[in-house]
Biopython code that builds the backbone (N, CA, C, O; Angstrom):
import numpy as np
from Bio.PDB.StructureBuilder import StructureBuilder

atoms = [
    (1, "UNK", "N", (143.254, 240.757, 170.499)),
    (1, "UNK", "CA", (143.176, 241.462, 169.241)),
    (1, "UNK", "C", (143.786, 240.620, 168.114)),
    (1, "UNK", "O", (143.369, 240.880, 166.985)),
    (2, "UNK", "N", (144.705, 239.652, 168.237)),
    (2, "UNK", "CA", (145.518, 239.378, 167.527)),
    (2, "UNK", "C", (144.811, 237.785, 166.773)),
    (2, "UNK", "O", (144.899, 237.487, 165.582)),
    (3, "UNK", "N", (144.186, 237.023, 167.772)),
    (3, "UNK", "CA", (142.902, 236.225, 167.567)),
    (3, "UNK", "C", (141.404, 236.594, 166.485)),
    (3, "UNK", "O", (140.735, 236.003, 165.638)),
    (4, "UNK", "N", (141.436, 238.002, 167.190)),
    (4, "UNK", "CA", (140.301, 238.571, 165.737)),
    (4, "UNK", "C", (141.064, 238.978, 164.837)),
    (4, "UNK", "O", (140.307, 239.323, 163.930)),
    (5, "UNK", "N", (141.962, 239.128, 164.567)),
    (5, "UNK", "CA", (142.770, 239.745, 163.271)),
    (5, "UNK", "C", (142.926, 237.935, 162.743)),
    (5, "UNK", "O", (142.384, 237.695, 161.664)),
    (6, "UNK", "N", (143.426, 237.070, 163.254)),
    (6, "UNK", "CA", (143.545, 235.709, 162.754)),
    (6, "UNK", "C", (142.627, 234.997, 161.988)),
    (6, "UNK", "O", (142.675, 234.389, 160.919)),
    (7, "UNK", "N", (141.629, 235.279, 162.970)),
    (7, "UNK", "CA", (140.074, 234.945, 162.540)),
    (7, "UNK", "C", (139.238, 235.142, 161.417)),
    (7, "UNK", "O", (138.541, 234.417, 160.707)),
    (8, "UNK", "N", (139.590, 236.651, 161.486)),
    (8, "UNK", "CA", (139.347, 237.203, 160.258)),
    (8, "UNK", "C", (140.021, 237.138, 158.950)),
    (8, "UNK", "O", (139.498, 237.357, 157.858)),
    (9, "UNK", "N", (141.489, 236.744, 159.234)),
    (9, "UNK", "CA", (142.096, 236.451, 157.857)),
    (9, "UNK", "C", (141.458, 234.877, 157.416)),
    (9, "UNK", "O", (141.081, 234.617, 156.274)),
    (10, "UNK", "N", (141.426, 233.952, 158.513)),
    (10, "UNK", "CA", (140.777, 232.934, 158.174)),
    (10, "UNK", "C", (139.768, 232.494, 157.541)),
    (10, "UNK", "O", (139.845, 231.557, 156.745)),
    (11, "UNK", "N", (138.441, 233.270, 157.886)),
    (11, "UNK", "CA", (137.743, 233.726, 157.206)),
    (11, "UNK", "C", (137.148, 234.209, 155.717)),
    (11, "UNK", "O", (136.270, 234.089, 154.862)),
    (12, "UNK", "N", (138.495, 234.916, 156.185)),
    (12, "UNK", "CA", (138.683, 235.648, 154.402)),
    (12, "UNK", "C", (139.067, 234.649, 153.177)),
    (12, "UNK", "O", (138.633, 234.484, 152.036)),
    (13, "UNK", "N", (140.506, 233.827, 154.289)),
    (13, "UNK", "CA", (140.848, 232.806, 152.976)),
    (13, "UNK", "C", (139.677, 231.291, 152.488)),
    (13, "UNK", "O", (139.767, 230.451, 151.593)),
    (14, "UNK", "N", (138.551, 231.549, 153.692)),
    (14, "UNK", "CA", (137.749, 230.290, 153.532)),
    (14, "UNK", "C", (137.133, 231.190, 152.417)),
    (14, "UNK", "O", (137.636, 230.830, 151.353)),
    (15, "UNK", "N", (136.385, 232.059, 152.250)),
    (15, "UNK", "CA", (135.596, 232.973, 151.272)),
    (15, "UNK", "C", (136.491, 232.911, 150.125)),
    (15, "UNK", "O", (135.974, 232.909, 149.008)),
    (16, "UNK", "N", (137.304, 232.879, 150.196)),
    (16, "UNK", "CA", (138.186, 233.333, 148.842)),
    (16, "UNK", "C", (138.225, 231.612, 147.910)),
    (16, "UNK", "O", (138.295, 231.445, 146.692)),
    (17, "UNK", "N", (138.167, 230.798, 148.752)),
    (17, "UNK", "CA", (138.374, 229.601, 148.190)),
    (17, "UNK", "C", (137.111, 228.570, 148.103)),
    (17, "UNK", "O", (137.116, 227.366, 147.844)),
    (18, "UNK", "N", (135.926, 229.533, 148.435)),
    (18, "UNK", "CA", (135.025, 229.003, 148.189)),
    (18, "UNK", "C", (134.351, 229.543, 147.150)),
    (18, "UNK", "O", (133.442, 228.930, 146.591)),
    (19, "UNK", "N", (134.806, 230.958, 146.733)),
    (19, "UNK", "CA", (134.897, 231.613, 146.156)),
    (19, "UNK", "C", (135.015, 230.861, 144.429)),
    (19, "UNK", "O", (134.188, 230.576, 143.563)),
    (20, "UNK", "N", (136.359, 230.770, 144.542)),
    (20, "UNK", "CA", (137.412, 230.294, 143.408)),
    (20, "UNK", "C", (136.552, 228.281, 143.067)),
    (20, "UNK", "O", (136.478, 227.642, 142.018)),
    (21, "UNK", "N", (136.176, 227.993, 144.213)),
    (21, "UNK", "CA", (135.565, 226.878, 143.755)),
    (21, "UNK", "C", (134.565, 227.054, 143.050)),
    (21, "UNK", "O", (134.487, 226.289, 142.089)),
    (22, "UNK", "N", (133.728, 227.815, 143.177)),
    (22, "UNK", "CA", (132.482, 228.247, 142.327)),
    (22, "UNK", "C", (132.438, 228.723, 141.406)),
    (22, "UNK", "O", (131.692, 228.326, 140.510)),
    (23, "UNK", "N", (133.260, 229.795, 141.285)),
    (23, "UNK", "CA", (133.302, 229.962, 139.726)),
    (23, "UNK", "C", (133.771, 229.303, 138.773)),
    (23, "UNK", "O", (133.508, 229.423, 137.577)),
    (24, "UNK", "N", (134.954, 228.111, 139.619)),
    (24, "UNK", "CA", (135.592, 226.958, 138.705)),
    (24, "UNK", "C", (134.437, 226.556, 137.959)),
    (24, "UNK", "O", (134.247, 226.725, 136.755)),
    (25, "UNK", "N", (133.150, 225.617, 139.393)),
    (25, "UNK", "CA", (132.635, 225.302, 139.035)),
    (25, "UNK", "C", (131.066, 225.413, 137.914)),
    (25, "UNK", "O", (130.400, 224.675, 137.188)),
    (26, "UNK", "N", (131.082, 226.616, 138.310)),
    (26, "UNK", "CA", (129.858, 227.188, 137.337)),
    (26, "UNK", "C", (130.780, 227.566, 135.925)),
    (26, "UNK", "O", (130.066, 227.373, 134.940)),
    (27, "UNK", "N", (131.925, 227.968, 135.603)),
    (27, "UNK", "CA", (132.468, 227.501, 134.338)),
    (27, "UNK", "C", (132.373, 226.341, 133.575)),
    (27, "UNK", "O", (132.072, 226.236, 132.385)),
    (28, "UNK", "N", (132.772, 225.147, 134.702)),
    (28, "UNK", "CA", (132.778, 224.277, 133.721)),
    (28, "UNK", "C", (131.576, 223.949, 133.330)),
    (28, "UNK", "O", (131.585, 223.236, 132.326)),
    (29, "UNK", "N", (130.585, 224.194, 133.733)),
    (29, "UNK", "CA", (129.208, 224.064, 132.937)),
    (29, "UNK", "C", (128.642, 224.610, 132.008)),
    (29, "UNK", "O", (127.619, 224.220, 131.446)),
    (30, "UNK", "N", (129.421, 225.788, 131.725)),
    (30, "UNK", "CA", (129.095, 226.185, 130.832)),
    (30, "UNK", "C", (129.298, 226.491, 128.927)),
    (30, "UNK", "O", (130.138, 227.083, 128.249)),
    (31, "UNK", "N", (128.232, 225.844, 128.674)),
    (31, "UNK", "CA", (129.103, 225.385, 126.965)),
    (31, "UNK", "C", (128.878, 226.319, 125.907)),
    (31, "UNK", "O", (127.755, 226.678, 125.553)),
    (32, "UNK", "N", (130.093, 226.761, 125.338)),
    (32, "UNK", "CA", (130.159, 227.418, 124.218)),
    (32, "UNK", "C", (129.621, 227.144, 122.920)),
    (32, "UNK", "O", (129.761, 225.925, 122.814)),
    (33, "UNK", "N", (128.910, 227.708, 121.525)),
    (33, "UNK", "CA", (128.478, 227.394, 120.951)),
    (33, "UNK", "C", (129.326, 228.507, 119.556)),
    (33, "UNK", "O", (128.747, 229.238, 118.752)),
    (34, "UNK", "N", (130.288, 228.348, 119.648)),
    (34, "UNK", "CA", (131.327, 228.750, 118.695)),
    (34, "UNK", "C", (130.542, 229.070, 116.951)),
    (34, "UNK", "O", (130.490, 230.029, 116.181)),
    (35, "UNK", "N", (130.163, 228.000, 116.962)),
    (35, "UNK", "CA", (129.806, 227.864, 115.444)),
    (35, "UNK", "C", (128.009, 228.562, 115.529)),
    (35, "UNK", "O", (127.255, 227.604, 115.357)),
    (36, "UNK", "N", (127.483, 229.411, 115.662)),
    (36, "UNK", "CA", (126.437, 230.064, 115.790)),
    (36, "UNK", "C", (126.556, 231.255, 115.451)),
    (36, "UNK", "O", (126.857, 232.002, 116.382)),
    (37, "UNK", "N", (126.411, 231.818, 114.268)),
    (37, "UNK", "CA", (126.642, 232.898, 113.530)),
    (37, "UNK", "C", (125.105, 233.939, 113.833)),
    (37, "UNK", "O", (125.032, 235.120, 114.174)),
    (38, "UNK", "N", (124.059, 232.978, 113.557)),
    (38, "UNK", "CA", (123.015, 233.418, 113.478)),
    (38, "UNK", "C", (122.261, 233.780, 114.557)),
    (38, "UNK", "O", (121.773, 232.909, 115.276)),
    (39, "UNK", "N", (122.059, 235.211, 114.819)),
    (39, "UNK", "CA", (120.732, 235.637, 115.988)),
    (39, "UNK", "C", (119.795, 235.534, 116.093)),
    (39, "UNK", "O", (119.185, 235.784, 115.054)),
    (40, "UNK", "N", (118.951, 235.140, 117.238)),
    (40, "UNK", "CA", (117.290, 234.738, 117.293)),
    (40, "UNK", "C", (116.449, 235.651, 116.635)),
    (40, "UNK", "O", (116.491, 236.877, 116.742)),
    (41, "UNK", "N", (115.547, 234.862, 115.825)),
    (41, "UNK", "CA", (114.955, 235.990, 114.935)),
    (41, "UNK", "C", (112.959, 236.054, 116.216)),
    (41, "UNK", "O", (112.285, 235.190, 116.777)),
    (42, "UNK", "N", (112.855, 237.597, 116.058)),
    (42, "UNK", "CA", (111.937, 237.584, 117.337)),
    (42, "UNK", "C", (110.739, 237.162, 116.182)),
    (42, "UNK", "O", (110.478, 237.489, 115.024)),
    (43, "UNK", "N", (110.176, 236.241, 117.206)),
    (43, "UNK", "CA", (108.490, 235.891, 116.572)),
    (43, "UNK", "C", (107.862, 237.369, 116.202)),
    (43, "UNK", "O", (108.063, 238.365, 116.898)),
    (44, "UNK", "N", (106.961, 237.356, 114.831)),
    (44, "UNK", "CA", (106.100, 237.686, 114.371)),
    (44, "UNK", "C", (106.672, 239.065, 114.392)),
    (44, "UNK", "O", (106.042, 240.063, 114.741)),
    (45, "UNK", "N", (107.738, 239.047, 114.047)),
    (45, "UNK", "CA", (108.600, 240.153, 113.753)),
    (45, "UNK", "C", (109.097, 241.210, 114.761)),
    (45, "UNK", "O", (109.581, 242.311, 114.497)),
    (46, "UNK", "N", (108.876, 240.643, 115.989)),
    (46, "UNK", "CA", (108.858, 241.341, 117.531)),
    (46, "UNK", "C", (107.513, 242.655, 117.578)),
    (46, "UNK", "O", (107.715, 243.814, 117.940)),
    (47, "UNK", "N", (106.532, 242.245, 117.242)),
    (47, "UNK", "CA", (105.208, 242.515, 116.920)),
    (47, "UNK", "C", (104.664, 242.177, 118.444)),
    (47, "UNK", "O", (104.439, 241.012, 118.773)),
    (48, "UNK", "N", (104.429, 243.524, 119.542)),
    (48, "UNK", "CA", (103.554, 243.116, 121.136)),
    (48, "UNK", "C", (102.278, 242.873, 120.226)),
    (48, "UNK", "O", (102.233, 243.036, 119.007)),
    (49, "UNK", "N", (100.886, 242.300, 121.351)),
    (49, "UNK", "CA", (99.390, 242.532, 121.540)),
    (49, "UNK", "C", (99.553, 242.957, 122.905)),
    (49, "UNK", "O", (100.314, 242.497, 123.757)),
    (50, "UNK", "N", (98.345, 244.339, 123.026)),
    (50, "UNK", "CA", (98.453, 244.552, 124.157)),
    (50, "UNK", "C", (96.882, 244.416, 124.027)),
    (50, "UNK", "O", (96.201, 244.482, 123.004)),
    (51, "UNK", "N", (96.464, 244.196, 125.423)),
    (51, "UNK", "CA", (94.876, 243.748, 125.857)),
    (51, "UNK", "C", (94.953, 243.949, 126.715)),
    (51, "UNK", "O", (95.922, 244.321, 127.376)),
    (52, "UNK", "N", (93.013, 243.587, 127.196)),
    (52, "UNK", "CA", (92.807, 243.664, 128.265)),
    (52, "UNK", "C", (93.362, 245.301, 129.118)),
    (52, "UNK", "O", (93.827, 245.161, 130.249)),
    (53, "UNK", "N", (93.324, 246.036, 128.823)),
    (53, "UNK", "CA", (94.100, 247.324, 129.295)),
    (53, "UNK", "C", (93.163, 248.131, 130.569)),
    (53, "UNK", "O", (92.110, 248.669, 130.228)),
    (54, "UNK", "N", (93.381, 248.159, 131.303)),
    (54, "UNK", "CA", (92.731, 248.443, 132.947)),
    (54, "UNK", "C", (93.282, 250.004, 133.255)),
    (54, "UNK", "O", (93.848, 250.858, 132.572)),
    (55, "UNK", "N", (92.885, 249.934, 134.439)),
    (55, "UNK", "CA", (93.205, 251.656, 134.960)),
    (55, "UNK", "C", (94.426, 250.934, 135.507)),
    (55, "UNK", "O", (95.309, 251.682, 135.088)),
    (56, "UNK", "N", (94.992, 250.058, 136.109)),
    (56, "UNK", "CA", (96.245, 250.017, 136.529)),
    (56, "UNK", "C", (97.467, 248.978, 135.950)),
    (56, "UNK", "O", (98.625, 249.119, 136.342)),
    (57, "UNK", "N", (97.043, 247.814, 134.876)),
    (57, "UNK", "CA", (97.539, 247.210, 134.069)),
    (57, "UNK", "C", (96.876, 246.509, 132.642)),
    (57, "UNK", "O", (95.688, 246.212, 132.522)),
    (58, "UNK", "N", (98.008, 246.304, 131.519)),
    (58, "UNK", "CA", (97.469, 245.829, 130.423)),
    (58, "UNK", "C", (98.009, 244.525, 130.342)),
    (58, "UNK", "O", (99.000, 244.261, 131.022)),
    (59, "UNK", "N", (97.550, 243.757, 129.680)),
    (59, "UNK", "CA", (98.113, 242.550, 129.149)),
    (59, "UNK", "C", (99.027, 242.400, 128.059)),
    (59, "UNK", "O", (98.569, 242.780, 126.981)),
    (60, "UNK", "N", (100.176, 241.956, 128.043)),
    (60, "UNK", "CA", (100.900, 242.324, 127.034)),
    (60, "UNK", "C", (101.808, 241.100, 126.714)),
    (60, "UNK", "O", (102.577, 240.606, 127.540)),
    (61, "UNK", "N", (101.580, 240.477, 124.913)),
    (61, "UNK", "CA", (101.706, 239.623, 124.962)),
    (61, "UNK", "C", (102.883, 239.298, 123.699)),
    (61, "UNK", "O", (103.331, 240.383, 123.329)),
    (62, "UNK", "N", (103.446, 238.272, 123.016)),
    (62, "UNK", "CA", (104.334, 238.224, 121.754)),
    (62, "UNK", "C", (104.560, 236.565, 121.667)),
    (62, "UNK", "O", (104.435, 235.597, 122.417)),
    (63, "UNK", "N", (104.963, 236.832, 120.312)),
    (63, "UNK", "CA", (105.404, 235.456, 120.053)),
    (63, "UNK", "C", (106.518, 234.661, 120.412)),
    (63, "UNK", "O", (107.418, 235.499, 120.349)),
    (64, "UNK", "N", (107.065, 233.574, 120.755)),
    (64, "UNK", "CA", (108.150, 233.066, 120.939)),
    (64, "UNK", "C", (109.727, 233.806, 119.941)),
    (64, "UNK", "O", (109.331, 234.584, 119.073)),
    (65, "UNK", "N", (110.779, 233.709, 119.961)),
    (65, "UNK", "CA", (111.771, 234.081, 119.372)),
    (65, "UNK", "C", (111.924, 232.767, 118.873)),
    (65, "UNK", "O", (111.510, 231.741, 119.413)),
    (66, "UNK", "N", (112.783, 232.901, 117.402)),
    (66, "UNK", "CA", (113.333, 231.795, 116.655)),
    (66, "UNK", "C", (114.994, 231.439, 116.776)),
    (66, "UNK", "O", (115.875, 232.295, 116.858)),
    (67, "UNK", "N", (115.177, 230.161, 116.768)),
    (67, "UNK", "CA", (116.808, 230.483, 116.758)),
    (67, "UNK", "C", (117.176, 228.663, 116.122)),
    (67, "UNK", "O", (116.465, 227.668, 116.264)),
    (68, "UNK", "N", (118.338, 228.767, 115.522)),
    (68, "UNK", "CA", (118.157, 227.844, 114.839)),
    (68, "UNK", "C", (119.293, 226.592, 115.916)),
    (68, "UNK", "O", (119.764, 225.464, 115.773)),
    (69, "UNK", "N", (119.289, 227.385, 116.679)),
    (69, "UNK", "CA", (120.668, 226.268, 117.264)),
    (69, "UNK", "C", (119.664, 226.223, 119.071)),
    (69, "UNK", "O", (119.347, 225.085, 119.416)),
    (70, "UNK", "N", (119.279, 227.305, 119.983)),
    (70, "UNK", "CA", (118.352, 227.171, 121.141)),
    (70, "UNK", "C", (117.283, 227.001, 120.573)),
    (70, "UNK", "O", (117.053, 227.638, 119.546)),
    (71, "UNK", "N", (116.293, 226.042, 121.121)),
    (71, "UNK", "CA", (114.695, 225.973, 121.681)),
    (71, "UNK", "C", (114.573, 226.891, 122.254)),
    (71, "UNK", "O", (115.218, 227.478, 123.123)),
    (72, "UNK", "N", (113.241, 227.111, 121.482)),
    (72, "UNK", "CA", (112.625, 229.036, 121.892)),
    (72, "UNK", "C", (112.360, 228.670, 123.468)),
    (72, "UNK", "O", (112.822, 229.659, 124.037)),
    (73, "UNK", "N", (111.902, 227.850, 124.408)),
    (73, "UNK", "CA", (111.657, 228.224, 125.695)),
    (73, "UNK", "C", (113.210, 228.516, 126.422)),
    (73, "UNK", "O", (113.287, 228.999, 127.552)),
    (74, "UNK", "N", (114.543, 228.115, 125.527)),
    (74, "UNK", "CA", (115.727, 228.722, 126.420)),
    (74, "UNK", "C", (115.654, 229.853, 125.865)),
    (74, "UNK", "O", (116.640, 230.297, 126.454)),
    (75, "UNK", "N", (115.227, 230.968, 125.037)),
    (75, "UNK", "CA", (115.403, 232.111, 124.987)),
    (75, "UNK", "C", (115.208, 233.325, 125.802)),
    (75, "UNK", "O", (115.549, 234.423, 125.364)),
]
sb = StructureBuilder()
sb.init_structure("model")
sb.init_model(0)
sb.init_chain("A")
sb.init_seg("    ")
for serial, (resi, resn, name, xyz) in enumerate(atoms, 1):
    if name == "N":
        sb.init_residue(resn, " ", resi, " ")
    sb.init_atom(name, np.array(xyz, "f"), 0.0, 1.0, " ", f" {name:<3s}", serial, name[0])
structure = sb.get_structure()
């Protein structure tokens, strides 16, 4: 019993520190953009087209979003 209780704390502390590595690491990748006041302005005024409209789906379509600091495909 005392082997699965060991085991399991072992376990736990490998999770915990693989844990803590990952979020280190997915932090440090990630970059702040402090000076960005301005929000993406939605294409064509966030204006859908819907088409093509079926008995079980429509097509539904819009313009890219604007932003002056991301490229509309990271939006």
């Amino acid at each position: 019993m005392e082997k699965h209780i060991l085991k399991s704390l072992l376990i736990l502390l490998i999770s915990a520190v693989f844990s803590f590595n990952l979020n280190k690491t997915i932090s440090n990748n990630i970059t702040e953009h402090t000076d960005d006041f301005n929000p993406p302005v939605p294409g064509s005024n966030g204006s859908l087209v819907i088409s093509h409209v079926t008995l079980d789906s429509p097509t539904i379509s819009w313009e890219p979003a604007i932003d002056d600091t991301t490229p509309a495909e990271k939006l």
